[in-house]
C-alpha positions as CSV (number, residue, x, y, z in Angstrom):
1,X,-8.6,8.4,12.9
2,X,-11.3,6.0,12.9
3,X,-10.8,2.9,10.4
4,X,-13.6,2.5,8.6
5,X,-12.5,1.9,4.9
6,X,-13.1,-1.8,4.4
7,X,-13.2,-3.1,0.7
8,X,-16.4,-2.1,0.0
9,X,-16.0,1.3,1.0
10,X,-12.8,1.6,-0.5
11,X,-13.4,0.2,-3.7
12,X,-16.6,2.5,-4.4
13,X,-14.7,5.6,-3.5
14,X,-12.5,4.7,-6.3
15,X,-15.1,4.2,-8.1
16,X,-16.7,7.3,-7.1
17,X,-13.1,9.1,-8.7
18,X,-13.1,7.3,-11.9
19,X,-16.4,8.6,-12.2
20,X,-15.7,12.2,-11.6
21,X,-12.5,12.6,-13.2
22,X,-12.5,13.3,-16.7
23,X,-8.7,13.3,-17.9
24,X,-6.5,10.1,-18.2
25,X,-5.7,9.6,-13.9
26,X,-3.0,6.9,-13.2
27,X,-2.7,5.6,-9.6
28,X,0.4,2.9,-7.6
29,X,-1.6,2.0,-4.5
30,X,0.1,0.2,-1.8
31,X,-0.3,-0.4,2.1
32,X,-3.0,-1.8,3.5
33,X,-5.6,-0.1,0.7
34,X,-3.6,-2.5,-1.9
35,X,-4.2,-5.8,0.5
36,X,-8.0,-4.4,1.1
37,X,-8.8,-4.3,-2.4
38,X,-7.4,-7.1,-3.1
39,X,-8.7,-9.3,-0.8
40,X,-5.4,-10.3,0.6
41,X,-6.0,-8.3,4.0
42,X,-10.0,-8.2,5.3
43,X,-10.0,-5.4,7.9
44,X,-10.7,-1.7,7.6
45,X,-8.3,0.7,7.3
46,X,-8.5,4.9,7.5
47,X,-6.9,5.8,4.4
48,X,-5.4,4.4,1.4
49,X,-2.1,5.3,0.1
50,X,-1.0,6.6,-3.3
51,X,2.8,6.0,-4.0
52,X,2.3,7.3,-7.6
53,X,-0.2,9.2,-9.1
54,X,-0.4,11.3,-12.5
55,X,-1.6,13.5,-12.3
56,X,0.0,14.2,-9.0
57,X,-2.0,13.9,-6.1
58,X,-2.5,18.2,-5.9
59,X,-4.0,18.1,-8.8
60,X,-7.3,15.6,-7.7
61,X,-8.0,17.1,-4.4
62,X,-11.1,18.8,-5.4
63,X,-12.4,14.9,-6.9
64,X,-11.4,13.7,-3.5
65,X,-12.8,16.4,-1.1
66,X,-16.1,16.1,-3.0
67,X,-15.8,12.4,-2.6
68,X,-15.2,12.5,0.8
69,X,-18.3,15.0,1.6
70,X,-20.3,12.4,-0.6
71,X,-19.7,9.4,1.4
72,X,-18.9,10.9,4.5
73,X,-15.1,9.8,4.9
74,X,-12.2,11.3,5.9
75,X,-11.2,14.1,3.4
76,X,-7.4,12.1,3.8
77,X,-9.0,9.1,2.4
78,X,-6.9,8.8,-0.6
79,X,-2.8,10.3,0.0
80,X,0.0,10.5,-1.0
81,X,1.9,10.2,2.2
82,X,3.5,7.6,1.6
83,X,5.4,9.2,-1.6
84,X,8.7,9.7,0.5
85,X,9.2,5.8,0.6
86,X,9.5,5.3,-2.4
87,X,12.9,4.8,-1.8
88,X,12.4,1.8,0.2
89,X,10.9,-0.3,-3.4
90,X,13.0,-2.6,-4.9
91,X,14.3,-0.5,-8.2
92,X,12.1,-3.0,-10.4
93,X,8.4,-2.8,-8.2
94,X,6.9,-1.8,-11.3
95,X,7.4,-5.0,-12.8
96,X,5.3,-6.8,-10.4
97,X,2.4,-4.0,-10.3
98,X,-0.9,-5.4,-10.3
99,X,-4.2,-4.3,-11.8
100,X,-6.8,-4.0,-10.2
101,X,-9.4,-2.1,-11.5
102,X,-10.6,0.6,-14.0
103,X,-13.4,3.1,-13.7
104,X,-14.1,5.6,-16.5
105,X,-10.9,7.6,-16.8
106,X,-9.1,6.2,-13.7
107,X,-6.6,3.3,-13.8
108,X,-5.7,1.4,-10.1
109,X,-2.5,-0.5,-10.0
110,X,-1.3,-2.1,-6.9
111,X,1.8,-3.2,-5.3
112,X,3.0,-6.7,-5.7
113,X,2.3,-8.5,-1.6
114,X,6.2,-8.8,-1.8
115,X,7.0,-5.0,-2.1
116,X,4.2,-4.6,0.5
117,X,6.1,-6.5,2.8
118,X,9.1,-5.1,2.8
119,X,7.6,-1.9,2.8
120,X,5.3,-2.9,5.7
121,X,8.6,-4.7,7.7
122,X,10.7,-0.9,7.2
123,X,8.3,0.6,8.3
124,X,8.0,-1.5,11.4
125,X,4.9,0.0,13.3
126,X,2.9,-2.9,15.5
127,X,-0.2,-2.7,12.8
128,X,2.0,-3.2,9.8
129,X,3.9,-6.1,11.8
130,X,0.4,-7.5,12.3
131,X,-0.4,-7.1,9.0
132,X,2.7,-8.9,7.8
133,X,1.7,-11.9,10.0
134,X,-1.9,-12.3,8.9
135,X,-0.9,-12.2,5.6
136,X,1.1,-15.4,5.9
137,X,4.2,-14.8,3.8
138,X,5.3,-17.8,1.8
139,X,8.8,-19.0,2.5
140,X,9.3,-17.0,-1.2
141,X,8.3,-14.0,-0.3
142,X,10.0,-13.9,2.9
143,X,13.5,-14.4,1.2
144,X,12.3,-11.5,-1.1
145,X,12.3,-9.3,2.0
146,X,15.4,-11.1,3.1
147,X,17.2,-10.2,-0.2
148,X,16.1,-6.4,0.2
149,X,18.2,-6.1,3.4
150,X,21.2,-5.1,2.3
151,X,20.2,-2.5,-0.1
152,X,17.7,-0.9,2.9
153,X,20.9,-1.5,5.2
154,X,22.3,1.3,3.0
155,X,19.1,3.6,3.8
156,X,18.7,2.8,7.6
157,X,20.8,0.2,9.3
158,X,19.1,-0.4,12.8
159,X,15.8,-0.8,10.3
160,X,17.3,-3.4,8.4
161,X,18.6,-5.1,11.4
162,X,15.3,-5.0,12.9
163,X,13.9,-6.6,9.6
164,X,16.5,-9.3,9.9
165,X,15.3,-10.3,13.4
166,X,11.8,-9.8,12.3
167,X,12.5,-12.5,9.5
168,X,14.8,-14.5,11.4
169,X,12.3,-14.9,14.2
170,X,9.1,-15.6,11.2
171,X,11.5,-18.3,9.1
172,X,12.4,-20.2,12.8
173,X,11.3,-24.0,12.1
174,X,9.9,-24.1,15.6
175,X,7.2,-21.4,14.6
């Protein structure tokens, strides 16, 4: 899928939704989408992902076809894939939520850079390893991750382990 949702992009597609939705709509971005808008992250990614939506994400796929056919993106521009890792959060991630915008009807919350870390470190793929290293984790929120590992040992060991090394290797004073 090409990557082509950059900020810019990104941002007035959201718009775009706030604009078209008339009922209160709620979303928990995180992933690369979160880092985009936010500035944290400046690179172009093919989707964004939705961890919580209300209403759920079934219920705005007409808004987000339309959308899609509008600015000519991919109709999977705004998911809910990432849903099943929920589990992977800290218990508290709502705590640290971030605004980050409002358009008409539509609220945009993001994850807190620490829960996208250790979201982005589980899930371990070379882009979201990358991603972890350009965003140049402070020694604090690389102990965050660090103090997550034993509660995602309990969800996928070899994961966890990997983490570790991943951390291990990133806190190493000759780095």
């Amino acid at each position: 899928m090409t990557e082509h949702l950059g900020e810019g992009e990104l941002r007035a597609a959201l718009l775009a939704l706030g604009r078209r939705r008339t009922t209160r709509t709620e979303l928990i971005i995180g992933g690369a989408g979160a880092l985009i808008l936010t500035g944290e992250l400046v690179r172009a990614t093919s989707d964004c992902d939705v961890l919580v939506s209300n209403p759920d994400m079934g219920q705005l796929q007409d808004d987000i076809r339309a959308i899609s056919e509008q600015l000519g993106i991919s109709s999977g521009w705004l998911n809910g894939s990432v849903q099943s890792y929920l589990e992977i959060l800290p218990p508290d991630f709502r705590a640290r939520l971030r605004s980050a915008f409002t358009s008409g009807s539509l609220r945009v919350a993001v994850l807190d850079r620490r829960d996208i870390i250790v979201m982005k470190l589980y899930a371990g793929r070379p882009r979201d390893l990358t991603d972890v290293t350009a965003l140049k984790p402070t020694p604090d929120e690389l102990q965050f991750a660090r103090s997550e590992i034993p509660r995602l040992n309990a969800i996928d060991a070899a994961r966890a382990t990997r983490i570790a090394e991943f951390l291990d290797f990133h806190d190493s004073p000759t780095r």
